[in-house]
C-alpha positions as CSV (number, residue, x, y, z in Angstrom):
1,X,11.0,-19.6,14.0
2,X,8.4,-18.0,12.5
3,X,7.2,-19.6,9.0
4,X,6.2,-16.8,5.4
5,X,3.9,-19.1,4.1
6,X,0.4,-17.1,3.5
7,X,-2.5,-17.5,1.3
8,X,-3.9,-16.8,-2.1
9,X,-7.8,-17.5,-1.6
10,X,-10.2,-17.6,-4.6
11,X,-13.3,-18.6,-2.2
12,X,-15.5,-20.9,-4.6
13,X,-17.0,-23.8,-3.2
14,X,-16.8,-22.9,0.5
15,X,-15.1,-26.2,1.7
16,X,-14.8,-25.9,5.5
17,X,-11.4,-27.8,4.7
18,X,-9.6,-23.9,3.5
19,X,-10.6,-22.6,7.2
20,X,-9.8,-25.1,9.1
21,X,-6.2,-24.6,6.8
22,X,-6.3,-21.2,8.1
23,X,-6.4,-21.5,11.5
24,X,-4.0,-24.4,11.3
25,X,-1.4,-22.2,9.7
26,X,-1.6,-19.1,10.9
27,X,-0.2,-17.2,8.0
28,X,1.6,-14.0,8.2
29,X,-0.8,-12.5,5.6
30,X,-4.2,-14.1,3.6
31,X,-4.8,-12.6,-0.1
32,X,-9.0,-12.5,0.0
33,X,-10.3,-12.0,-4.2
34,X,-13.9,-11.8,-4.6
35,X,-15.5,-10.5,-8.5
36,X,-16.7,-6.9,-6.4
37,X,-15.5,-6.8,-2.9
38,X,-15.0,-9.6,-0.7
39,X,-18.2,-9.9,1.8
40,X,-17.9,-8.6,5.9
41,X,-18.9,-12.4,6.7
42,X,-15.8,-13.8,5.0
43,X,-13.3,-11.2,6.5
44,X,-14.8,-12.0,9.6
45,X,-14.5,-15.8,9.6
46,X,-10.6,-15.2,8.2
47,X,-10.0,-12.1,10.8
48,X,-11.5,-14.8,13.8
49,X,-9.2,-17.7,12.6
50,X,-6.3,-15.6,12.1
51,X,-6.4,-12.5,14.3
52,X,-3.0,-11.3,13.6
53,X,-2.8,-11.9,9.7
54,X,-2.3,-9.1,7.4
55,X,-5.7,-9.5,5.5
56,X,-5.3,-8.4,1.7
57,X,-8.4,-7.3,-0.4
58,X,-8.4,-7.6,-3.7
59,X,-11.5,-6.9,-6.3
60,X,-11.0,-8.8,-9.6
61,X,-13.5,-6.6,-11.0
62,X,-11.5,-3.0,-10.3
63,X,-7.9,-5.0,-10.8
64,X,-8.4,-5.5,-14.5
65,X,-9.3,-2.0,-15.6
66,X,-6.3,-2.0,-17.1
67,X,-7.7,0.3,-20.4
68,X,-8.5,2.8,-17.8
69,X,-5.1,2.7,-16.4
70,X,-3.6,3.4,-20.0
71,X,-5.9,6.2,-20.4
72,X,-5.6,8.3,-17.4
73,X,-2.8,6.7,-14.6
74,X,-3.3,8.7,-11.9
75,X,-6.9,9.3,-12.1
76,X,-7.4,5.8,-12.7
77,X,-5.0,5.8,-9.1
78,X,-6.9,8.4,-7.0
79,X,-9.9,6.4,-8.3
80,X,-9.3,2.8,-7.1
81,X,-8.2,4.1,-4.2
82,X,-11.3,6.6,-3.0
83,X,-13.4,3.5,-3.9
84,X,-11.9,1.4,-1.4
85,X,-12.1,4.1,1.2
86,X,-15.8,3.6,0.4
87,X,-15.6,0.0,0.0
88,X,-13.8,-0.7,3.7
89,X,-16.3,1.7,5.4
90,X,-19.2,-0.4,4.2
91,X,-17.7,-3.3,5.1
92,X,-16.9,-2.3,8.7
93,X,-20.1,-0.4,8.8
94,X,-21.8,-3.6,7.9
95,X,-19.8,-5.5,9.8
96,X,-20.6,-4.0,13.2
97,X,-24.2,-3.8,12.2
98,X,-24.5,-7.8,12.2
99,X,-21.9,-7.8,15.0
100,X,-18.4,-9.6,13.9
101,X,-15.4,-9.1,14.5
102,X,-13.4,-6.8,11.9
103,X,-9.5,-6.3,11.2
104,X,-8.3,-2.5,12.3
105,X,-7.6,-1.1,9.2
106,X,-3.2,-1.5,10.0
107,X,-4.3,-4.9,9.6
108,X,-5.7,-4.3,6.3
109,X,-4.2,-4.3,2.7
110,X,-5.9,-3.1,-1.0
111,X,-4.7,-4.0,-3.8
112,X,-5.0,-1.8,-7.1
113,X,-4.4,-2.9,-10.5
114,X,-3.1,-6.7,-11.4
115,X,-0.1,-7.4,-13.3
116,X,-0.3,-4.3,-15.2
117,X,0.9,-4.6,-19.0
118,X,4.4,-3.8,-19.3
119,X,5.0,-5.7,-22.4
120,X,4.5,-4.4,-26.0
121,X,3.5,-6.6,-29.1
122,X,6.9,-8.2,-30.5
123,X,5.9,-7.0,-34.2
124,X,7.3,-3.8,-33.3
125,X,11.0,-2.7,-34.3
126,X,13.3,-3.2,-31.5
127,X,13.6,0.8,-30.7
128,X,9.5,0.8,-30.9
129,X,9.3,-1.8,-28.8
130,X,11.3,-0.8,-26.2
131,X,9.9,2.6,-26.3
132,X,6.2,1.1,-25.8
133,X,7.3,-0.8,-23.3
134,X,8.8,2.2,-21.1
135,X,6.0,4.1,-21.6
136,X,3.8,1.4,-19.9
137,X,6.3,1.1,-16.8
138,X,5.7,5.1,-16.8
139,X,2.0,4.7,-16.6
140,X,1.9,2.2,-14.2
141,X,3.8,3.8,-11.5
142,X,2.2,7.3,-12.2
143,X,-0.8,4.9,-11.3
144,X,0.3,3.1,-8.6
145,X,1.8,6.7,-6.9
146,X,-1.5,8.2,-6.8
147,X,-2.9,5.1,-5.8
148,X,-0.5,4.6,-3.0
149,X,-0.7,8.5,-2.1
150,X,-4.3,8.6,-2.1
151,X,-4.8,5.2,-0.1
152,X,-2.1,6.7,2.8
153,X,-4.2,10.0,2.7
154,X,-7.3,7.5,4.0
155,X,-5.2,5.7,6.4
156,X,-5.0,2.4,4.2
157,X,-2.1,-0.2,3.2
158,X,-1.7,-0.9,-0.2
159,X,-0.3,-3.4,-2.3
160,X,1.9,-1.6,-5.1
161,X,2.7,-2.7,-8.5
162,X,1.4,-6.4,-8.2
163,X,3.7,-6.8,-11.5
164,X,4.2,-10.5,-13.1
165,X,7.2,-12.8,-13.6
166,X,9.7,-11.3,-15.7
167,X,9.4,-8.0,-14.9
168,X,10.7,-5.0,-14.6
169,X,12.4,-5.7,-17.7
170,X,16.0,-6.6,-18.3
171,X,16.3,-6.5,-22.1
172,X,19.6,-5.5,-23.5
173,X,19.9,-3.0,-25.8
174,X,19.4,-5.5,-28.7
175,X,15.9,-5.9,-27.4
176,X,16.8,-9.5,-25.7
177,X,15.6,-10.4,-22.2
178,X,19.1,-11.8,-20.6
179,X,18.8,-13.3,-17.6
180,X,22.1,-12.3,-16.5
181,X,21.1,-8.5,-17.3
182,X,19.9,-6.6,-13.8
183,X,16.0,-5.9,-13.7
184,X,15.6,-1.7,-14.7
185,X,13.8,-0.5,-11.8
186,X,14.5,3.4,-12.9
187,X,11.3,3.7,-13.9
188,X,9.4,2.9,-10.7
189,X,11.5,5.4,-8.4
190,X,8.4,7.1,-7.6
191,X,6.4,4.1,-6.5
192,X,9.7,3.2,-4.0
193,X,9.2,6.8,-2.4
194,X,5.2,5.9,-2.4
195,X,6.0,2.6,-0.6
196,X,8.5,4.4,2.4
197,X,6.1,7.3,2.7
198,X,3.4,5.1,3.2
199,X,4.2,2.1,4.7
200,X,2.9,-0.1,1.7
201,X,4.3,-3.4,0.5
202,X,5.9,-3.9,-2.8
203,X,4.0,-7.2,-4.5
204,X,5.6,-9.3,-6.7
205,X,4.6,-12.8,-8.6
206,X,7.1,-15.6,-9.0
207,X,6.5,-19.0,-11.2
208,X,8.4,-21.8,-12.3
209,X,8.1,-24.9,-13.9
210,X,8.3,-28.5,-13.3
211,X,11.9,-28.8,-12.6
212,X,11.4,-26.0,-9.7
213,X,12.1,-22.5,-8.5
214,X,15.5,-23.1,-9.3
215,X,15.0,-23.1,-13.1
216,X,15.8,-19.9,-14.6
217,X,16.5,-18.5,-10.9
218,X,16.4,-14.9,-10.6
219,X,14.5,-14.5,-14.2
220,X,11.4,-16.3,-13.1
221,X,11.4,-17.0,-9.1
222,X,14.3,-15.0,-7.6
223,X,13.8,-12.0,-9.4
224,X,13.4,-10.3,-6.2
225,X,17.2,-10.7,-5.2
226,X,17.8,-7.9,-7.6
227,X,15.5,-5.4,-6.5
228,X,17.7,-2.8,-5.2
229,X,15.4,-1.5,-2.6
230,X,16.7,-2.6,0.9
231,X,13.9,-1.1,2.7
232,X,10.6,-1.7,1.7
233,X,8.4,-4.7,3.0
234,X,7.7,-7.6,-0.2
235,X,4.6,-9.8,-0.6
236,X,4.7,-12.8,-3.1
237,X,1.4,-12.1,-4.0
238,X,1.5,-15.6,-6.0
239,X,3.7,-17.9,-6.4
240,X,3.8,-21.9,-7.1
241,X,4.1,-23.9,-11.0
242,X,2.8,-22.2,-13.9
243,X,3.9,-24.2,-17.1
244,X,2.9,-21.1,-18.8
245,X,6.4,-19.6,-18.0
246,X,8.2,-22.0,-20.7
247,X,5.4,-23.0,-22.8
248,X,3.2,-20.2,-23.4
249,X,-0.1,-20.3,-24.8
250,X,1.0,-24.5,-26.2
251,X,-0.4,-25.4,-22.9
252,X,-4.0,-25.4,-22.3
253,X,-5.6,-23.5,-19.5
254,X,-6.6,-26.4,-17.7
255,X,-3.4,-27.9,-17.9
256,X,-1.1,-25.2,-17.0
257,X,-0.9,-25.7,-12.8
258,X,0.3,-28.3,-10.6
259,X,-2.4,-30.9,-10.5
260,X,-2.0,-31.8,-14.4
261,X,1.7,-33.0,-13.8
262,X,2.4,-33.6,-10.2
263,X,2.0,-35.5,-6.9
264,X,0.8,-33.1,-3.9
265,X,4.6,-34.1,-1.9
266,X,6.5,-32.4,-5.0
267,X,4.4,-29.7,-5.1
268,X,4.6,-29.2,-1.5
269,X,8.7,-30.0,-1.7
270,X,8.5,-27.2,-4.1
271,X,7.0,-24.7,-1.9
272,X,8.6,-25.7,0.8
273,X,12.0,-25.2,-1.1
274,X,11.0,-21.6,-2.8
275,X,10.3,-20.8,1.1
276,X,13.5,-21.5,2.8
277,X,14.7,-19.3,0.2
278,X,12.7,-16.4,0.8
279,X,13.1,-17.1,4.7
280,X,17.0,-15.5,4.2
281,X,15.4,-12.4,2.8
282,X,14.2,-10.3,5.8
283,X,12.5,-8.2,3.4
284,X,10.1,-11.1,2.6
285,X,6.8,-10.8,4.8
286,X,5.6,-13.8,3.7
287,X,4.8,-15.9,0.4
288,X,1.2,-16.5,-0.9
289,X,1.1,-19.8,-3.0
290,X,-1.3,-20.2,-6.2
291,X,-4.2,-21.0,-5.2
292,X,-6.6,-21.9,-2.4
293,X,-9.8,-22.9,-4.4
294,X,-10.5,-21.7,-8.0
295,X,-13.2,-22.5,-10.5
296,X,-11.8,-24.6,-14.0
297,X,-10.2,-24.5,-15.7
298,X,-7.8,-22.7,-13.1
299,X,-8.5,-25.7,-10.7
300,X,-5.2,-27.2,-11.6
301,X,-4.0,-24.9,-9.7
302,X,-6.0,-25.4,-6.2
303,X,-3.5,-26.2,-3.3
304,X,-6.1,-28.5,-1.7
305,X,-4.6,-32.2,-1.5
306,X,-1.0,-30.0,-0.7
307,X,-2.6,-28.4,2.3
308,X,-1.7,-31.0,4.7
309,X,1.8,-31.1,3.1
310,X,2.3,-27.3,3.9
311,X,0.9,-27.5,7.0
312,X,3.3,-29.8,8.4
313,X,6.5,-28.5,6.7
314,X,4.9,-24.8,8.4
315,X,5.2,-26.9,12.0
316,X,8.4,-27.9,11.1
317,X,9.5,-24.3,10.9
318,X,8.0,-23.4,14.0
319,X,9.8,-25.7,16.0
320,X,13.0,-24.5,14.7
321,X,14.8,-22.5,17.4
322,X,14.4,-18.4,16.7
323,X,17.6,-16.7,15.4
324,X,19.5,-15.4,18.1
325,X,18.6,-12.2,18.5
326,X,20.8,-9.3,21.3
327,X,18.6,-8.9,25.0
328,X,18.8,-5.3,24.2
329,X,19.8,-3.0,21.4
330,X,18.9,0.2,19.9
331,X,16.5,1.2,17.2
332,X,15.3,3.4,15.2
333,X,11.7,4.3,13.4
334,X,11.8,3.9,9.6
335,X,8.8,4.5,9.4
336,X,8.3,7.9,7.3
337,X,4.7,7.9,9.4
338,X,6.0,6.9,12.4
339,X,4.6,3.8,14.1
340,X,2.0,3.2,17.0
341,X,3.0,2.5,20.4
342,X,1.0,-0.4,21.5
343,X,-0.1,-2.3,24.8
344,X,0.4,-5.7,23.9
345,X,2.0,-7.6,20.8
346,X,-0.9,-7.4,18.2
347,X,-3.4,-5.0,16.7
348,X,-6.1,-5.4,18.8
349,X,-4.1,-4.1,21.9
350,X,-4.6,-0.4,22.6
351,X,-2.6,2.6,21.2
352,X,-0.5,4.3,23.6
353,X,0.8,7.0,21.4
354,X,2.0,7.3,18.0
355,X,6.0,7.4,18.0
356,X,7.5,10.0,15.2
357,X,9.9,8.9,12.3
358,X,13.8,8.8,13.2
359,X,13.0,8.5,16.7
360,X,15.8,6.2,19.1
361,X,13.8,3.3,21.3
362,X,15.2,0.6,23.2
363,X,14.6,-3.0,22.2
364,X,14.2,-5.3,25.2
365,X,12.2,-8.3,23.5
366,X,10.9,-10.1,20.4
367,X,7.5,-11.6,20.3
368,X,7.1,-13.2,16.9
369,X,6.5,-10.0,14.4
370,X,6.3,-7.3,17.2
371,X,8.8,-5.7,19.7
372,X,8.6,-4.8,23.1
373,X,10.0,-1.4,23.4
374,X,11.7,1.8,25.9
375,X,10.6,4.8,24.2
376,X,10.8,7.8,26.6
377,X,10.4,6.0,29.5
378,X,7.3,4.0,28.4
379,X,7.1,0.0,28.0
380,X,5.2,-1.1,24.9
381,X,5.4,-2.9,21.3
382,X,5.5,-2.0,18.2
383,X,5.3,-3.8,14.5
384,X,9.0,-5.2,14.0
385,X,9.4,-4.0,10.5
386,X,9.4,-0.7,11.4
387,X,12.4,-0.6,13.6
388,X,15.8,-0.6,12.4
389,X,19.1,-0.8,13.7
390,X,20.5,2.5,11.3
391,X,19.4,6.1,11.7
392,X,16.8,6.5,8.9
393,X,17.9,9.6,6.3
394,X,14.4,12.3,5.3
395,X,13.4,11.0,2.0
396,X,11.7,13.9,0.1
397,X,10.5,14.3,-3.7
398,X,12.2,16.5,-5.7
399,X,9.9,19.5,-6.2
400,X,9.6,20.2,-9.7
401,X,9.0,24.5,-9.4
402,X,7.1,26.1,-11.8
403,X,5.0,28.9,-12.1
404,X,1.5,26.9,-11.3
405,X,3.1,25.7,-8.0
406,X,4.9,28.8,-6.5
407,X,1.4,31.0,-7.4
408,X,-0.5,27.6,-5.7
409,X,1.5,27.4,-2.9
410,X,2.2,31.4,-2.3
411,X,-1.9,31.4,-2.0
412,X,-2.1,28.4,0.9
413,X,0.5,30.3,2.8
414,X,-1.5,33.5,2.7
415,X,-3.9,31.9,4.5
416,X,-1.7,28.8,6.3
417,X,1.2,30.7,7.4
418,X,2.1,30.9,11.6
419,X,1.4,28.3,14.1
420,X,-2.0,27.7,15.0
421,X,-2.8,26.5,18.8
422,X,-6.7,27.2,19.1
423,X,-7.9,24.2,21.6
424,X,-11.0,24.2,20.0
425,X,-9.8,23.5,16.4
426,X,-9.6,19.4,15.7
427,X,-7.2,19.4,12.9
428,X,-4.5,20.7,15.7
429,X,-5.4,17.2,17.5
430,X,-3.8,14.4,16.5
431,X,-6.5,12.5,17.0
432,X,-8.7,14.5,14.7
433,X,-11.2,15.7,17.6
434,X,-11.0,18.0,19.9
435,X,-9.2,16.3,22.9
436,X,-8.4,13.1,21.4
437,X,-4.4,12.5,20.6
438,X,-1.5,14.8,21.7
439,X,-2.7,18.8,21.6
440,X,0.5,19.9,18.2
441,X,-1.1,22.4,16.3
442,X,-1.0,23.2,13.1
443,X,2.1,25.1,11.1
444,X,1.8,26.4,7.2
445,X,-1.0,24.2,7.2
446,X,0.3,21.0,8.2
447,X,-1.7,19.7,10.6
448,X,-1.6,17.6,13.4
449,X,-4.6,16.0,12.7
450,X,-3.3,15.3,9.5
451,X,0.4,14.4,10.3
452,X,0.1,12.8,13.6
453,X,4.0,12.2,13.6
454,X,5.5,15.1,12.5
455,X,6.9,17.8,15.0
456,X,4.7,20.5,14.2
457,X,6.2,23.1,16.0
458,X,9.4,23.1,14.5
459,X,8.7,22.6,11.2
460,X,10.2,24.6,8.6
461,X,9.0,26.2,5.3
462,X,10.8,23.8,3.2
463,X,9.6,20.8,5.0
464,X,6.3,22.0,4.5
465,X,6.5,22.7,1.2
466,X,7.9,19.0,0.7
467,X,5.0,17.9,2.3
468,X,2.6,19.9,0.2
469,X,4.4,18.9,-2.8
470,X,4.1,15.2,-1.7
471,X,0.9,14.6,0.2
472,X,-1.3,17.5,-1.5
473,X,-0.1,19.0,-4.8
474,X,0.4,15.3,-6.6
475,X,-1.9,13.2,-4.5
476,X,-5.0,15.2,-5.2
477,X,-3.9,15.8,-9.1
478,X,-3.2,20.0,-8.9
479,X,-0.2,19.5,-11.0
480,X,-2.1,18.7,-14.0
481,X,-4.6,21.4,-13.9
482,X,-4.2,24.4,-15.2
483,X,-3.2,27.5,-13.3
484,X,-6.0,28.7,-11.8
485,X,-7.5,25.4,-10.8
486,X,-4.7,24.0,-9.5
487,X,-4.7,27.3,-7.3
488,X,-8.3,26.3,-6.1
489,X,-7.9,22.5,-5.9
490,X,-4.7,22.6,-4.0
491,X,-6.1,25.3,-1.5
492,X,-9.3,22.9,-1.3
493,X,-7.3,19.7,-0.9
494,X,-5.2,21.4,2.5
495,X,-8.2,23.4,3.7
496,X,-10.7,19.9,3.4
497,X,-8.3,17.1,3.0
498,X,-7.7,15.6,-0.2
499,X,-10.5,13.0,0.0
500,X,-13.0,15.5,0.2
501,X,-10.8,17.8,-2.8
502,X,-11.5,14.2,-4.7
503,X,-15.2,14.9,-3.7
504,X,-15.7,18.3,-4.7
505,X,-14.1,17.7,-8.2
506,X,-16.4,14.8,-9.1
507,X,-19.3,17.0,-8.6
508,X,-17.8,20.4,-10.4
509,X,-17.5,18.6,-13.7
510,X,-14.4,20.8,-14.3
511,X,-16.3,23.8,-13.6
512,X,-14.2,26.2,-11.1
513,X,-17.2,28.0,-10.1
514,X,-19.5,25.4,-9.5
515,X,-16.1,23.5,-7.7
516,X,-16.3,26.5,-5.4
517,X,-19.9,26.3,-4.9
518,X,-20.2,22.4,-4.1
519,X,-17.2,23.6,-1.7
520,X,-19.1,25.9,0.1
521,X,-21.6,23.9,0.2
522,X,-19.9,21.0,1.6
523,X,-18.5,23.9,4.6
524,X,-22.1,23.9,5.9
525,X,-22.4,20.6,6.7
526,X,-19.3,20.7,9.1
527,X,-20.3,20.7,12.8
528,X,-17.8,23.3,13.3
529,X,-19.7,25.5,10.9
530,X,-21.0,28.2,13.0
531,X,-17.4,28.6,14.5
532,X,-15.3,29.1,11.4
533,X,-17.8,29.1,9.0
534,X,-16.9,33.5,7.9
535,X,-12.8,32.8,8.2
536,X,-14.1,29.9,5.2
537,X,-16.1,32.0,3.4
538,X,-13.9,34.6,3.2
539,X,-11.1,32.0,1.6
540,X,-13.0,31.1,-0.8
541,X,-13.9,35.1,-1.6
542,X,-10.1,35.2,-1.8
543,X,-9.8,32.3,-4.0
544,X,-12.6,34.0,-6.7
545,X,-10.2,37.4,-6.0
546,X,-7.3,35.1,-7.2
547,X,-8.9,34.0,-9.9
548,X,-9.5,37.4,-11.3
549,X,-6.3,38.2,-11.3
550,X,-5.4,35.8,-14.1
């Protein structure tokens, strides 16, 4: 059987010790924090140990802008997330310029904001309170939707919501937390449609206190019983003894982990207990226990003299006899993306082809988190968790219609409407190049290159106006402009790619006429320039045509 125990690294004295813990355990995933960005060299060293562990990036510096988050959500969102775009490019850039090894970025997670603040000062009336407090959950999943949206649009795994224990709130309506009350997770539907449409994990942070996860179960560890979202993927982000959960700020900083009350066998009997828990939770990828390393006075915290605790209750589990599972049954992709066909069990086999959502595969084998698969008459593997045994159901947004999208959208279909199947264009590639990936085209826009899975050719209208709705209109931030730049921003964001939308706007200064000139610009350094550079140009005539109609 295979164990959930991961890691929570703060790397701060180096100890050859935590790697050689690493390679020992072989966790499912490995949360790496670092002030800025984690360095290539210690990805590397992590990626080598552990080649199949889900490596999650987190910047300490970027995770605590919490002020910006209050002040603009989704900007803050789209922001965090084009910087890690920029952040993981460097980093492989820099790591195949020194030559090591790097993760493929499936194998990679980002992680946004930190236990955002979702509590409100208890001065407050109870009605104020309460209203404070909702407003925060609103902001932090309008953040953590375009952060989530934004990272899918570069290919990246997220981590969303990262919230802390106790939360989401299950106040009654006298203003009392109750533990027997259900968590309200109303608020973050529209970071539960972010997680399916983009194959994120939902992190969550569960503490006790010296008597044990079983203290308070379900308020403080356990809370993740009640989420009622049976299909998403959940990362204990951090977990372990945090005296702070009964006593508050009584306890000292330097006081308030493990080491200050403890032996290392009941904080590893502890661990080990929380785990077999989580272990009946299929949803559960895997645990990450507080802390490996940490500078004081956090160092109460540091698994260290645990490690060799852990590591032999994590061979235990392995030689426990795997779950029976059926030779052969029948599956289904859940994946809203769909999910790459593979050569071997692990991300650094080849991709065969990418298989589309709701699509039937036989299941012939198990090989720890990966399947061996029948789809259409080809043998391969694919990740586990994106195979079920029920036929998935479309999830789609509700499009809110007004008069800023119909004008928006009724302009991109001017020019995106029909199905395009010109060989030489690379957007109808799935592969984003001319020749690489399945030949699909392109269909009101939607792109191949852009929607690898979908069925292109039968698409319908609606569909693709879910999709713009989804992936372009709230992604890239048109709904919040006004009329006539949410006409040029969504067109710009379809035509370019939202990235490059992002791009153009953070150069136009909220211009519209320089934002078309920085777009135009931008056209001419396309390779494909001299091939559809006029059809462009003319767009963007159209666009300054549109605008004059206002």
């Amino acid at each position: 059987m295979n164990h959930k125990i991961g890691v929570h690294w703060i790397r701060t004295h180096g100890r050859p010790e935590d790697y050689d813990y690493i390679l020992r355990l072989q966790p499912p995933s490995a949360k790496l924090i670092a002030g800025d960005v984690p360095d290539p060299q210690w990805i590397s060293d992590v990626c080598r140990a552990a080649p199949n562990t889900l490596l999650v990036l987190r910047s300490w510096a970027m995770s605590e802008q919490k002020g910006d988050m209050a002040t603009d959500p989704a900007g803050t969102g789209r922001r965090h997330a084009t910087e890690w775009n920029s952040h993981v490019e460097k980093l492989r850039n820099e790591a195949k310029r020194r030559n090591l090894p790097f993760p493929a970025l499936e194998q990679l997670c980002v992680l946004g904001i930190n236990e955002p603040p979702l509590d409100a000062p208890e001065d407050l009336s109870v009605d104020v309170r309460m209203a404070e407090m909702r407003k925060r959950a609103v902001e932090a999943d309008q953040y953590t939707v375009a952060f989530l949206t934004t990272c899918r649009s570069f290919g990246l795994t997220a981590g969303a919501l990262n919230i802390s224990v106790g939360w989401p709130t299950n106040w009654d309506l006298a203003g009392h937390p109750r533990p027997g009350n259900p968590p309200d997770w109303s608020l973050f539907e529209g970071t539960h449609a972010a997680i399916i449409r983009g194959r994120h994990y939902l992190f969550l942070h569960e503490y006790w206190d010296l008597q044990g996860h079983r203290e308070m179960w379900r308020w403080w560890a356990g809370r993740y019983l009640q989420c009622p979202w049976p299909d998403v993927k959940i990362i204990m982000g951090e977990c372990g003894l945090d005296r702070y959960v009964k006593e508050g700020n009584r306890i000292p900083g330097d006081k308030r982990g493990w080491r200050a009350w403890l032996s290392p066998e009941q904080h590893a009997a502890q661990i080990s207990a929380y785990h077999e828990e989580v272990l009946k939770d299929k949803r559960i990828h895997s645990i990450q226990p507080y802390s490996t390393d940490f500078s004081k006075p956090w160092d109460s915290f540091d698994l260290f003299d645990a490690q060799p605790l852990i590591l032999a209750y994590a061979d235990e589990v392995r030689s426990r006899p795997a779950q029976p599972q059926p030779a052969q049954w029948t599956g289904y992709v859940t994946a809203p993306a769909g999910v790459n066909l593979r050569s071997g069990p692990g991300t650094e086999n080849a991709i065969i082809y990418a298989i589309p959502y709701g699509e039937i595969v036989a299941v012939t084998a198990i090989s720890g988190e990966w399947l061996e698969i029948t789809h259409n008459s080809t043998i391969g593997f694919v990740f586990a968790q994106f195979i079920g045994k029920d036929q998935p159901h479309t999830i789609l947004l509700p499009i809110i219609i007004d008069g800023k999208f119909e004008r928006a959208i009724a302009f991109v279909l001017r020019w995106e409407g029909g199905f395009s199947t010109d060989r030489n264009d690379k957007g109808n590639w799935t592969g984003g190049q001319v020749s690489v990936g399945i030949f699909k085209g392109t269909k009101y826009g939607i792109s191949a290159a852009a929607h690898p899975d979908l069925d292109i050719q039968n698409l319908t209208l609606e569909q693709a106006k879910q999709i713009y709705y989804a992936d372009y209109w709230q992604q890239s931030g048109a709904s919040a402009l006004d009329s006539d730049f949410a006409v040029v921003h969504l067109d710009t964001a379809v035509n370019m790619g939202v990235g490059r939308a992002q791009q153009v706007m953070g150069k136009a200064r909220q211009q519209i006429f320089t934002y078309l000139g920085q777009r135009l610009y931008l056209y001419t350094t396309f390779d494909d320039w001299a091939r559809y550079g006029m059809a462009w140009g003319r767009r963007v005539a159209d666009l300054l045509i549109e605008m004059d109609k206002a």
